[in-house]
C-alpha positions in Angstrom: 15.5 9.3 1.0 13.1 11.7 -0.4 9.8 10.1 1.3 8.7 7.1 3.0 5.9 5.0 3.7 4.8 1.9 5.9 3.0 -0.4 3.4 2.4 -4.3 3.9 3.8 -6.5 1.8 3.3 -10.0 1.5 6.6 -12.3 2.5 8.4 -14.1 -0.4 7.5 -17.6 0.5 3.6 -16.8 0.2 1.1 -17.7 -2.6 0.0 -13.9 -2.3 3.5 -12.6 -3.2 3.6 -14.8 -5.9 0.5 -13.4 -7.5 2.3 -9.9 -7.1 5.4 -11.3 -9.1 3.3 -12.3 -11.6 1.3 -9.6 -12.1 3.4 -7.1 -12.2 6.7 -8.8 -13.6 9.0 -8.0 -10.9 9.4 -9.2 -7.0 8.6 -6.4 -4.7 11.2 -6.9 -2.2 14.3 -7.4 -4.4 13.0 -5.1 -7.4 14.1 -7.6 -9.7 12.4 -8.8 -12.7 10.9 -12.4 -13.1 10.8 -14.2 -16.0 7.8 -16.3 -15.3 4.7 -13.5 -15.2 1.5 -12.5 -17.3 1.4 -11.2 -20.4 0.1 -7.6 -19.2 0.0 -4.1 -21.0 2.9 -2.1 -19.1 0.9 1.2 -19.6 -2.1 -0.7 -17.1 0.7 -1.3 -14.3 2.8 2.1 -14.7 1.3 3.8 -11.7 1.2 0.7 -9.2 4.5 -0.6 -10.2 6.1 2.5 -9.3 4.5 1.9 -5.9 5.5 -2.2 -5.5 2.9 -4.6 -4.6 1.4 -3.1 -1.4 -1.2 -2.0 0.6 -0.9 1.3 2.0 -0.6 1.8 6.1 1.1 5.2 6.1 1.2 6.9 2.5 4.3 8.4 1.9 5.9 11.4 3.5 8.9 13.2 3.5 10.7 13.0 7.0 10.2 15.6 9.2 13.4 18.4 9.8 15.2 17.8 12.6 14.1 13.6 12.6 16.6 10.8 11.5 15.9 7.7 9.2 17.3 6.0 12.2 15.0 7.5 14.6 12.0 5.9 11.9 12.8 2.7 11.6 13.4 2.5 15.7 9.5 3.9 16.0 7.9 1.7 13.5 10.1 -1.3 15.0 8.7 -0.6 18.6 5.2 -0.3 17.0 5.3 -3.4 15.7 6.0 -4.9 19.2 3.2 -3.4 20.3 0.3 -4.6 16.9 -0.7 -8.1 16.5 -1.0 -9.5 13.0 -4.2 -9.0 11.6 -5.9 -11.5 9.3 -8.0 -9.8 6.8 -9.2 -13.0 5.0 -9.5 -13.6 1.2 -9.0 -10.7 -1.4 -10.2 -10.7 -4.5 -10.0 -8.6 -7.7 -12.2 -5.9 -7.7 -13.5 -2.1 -8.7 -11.9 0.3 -6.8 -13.0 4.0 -8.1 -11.6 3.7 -11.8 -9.1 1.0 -10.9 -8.4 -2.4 -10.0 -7.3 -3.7 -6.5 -7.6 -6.4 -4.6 -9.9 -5.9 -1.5 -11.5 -8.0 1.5 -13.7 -10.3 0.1 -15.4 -9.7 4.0 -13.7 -6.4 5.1 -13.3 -6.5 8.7 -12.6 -3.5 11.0 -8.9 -5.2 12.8 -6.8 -4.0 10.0 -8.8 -0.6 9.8 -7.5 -0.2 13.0 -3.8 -1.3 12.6 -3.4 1.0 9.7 -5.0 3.9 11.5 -2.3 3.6 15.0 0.3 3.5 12.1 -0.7 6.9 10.3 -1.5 8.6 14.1 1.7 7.3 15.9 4.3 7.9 13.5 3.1 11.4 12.5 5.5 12.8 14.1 7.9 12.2 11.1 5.8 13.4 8.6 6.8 16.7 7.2 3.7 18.9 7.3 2.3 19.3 3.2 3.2 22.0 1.7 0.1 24.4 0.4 0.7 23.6 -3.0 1.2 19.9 -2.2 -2.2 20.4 0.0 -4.0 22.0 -3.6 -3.3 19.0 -5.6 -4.6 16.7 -3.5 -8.0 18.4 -2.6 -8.4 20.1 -6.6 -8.3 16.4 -7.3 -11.8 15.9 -5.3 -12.4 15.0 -1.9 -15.5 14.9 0.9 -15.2 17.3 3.5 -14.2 14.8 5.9 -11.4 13.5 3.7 -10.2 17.5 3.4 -10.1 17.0 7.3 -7.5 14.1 6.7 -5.5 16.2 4.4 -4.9 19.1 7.0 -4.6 16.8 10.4 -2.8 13.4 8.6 -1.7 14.9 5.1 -3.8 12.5 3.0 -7.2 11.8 2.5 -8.0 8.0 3.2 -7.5 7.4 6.4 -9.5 6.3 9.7 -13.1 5.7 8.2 -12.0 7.1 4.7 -9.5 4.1 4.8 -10.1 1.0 2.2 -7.2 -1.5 2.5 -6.4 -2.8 -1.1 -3.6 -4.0 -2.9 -3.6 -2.0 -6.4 -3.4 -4.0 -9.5 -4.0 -1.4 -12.7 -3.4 2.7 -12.8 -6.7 4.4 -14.1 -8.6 2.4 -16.3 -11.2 3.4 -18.8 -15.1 2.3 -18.2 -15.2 -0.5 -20.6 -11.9 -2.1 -19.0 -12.8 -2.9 -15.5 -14.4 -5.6 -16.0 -12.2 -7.3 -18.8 -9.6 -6.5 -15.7 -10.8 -7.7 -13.3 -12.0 -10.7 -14.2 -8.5 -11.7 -16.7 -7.3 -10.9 -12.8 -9.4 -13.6 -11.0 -8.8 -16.5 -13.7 -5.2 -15.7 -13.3 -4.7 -15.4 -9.6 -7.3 -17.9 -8.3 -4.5 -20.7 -7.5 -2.6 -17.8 -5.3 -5.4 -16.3 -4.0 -7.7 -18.9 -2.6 -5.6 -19.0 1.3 -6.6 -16.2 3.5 -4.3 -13.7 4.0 -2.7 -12.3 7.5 -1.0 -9.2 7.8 2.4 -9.6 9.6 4.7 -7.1 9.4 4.8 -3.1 9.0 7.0 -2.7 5.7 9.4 0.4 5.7 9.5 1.8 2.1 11.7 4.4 1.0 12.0 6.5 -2.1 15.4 8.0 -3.6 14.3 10.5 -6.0 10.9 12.0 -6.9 11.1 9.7 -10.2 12.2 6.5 -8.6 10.3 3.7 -7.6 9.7 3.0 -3.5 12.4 -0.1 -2.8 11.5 -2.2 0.6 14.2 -0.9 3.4 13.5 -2.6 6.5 10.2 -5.7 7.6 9.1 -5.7 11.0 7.3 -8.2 12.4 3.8 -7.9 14.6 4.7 -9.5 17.7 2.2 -8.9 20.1 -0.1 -12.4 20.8 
């Protein structure tokens, strides 16, 4: 694989996994179209869907020389023996910068906290950035605390720069946030009323620097 990334994704048989496949056309896990979706602008979902329906824990890396794929998924599955799910409540459709994402409709601090043991204690697979990989991310704007990320974590939200959110639309003009988000909410109310628990660390990987990230392995959170 090229890179890979720990993302949650919501399981098949759940409402919120069913708003995904409708939004964005195609089921996360499988990578295979659906028939029964929104009528959506592909240019509003080119960004995300190369992404899948997620929420970042650990934003993609390259592994590290000398580490094994195998050796990953074997860290990430003991992690997971050690997290407990975390249930981050309703999400909602909402602004995020110039996009759309769904977001805590309460944001709590528990999932905060799962994402954050995820990005510190499998960093030792990341390859270190490299310093034209480094430029683009901080000519692209960032605080000075997020330019701290960058150098210790190789991205900038993380720890208390970290929003969890489930993207819906790439960039989006001014005058289409709102037209967004709210076609968003009168769509998805029916799938999004439940709360929503995260339950498992999601292994992505990505083939190519073109392809789209495909789900490789689910592990459950099984501590009580």
């Amino acid at each position: 694989m090229y890179r890979y990334a720990v993302f949650f994704t919501p399981r098949a048989d759940e409402p919120l996994a069913e708003f995904g496949r409708r939004w964005f056309g195609f089921d996360t896990e499988t990578r295979q179209s659906v028939a029964d979706h929104w009528p959506i602008l592909s240019g509003i979902i080119r960004t995300p869907a190369r992404y899948g329906f997620h929420a970042t824990l650990k934003a993609p890396f390259r592994l590290r020389k000398g580490r094994a794929a195998d050796e990953l998924m074997a860290a990430v599955a003991a992690l997971a023996q050690r997290l407990s799910p975390v249930d981050v409540g309703q999400l909602l459709p909402a602004e995020l910068g110039s996009f759309i994402a769904l977001r805590q409709a309460l944001p709590t601090g528990a999932i905060n906290d799962l994402a954050f043991t995820c990005v510190r204690d499998l960093d030792a697979f990341r390859e270190p950035l490299t310093e034209e990989e480094q430029d683009a991310i901080l000519d692209k704007g960032v605080t000075r605390r997020q330019k701290g990320n960058v150098f210790a974590w190789g991205y900038p939200y993380v720890d208390k720069d970290y929003v969890f959110h489930l993207t819906l639309t790439s960039i989006l003009a001014p005058h289409e946030l709102a037209q967004w988000r709210g076609q968003a909410l009168a769509w998805g109310m029916e799938y999004l009323a439940e709360p929503v628990v995260v339950r498992d660390l999601c292994v992505f990987g990505q083939e190519t620097p073109d392809a789209p990230f495909r789900l490789l392995e689910r592990f459950a959170l099984q501590a009580p």
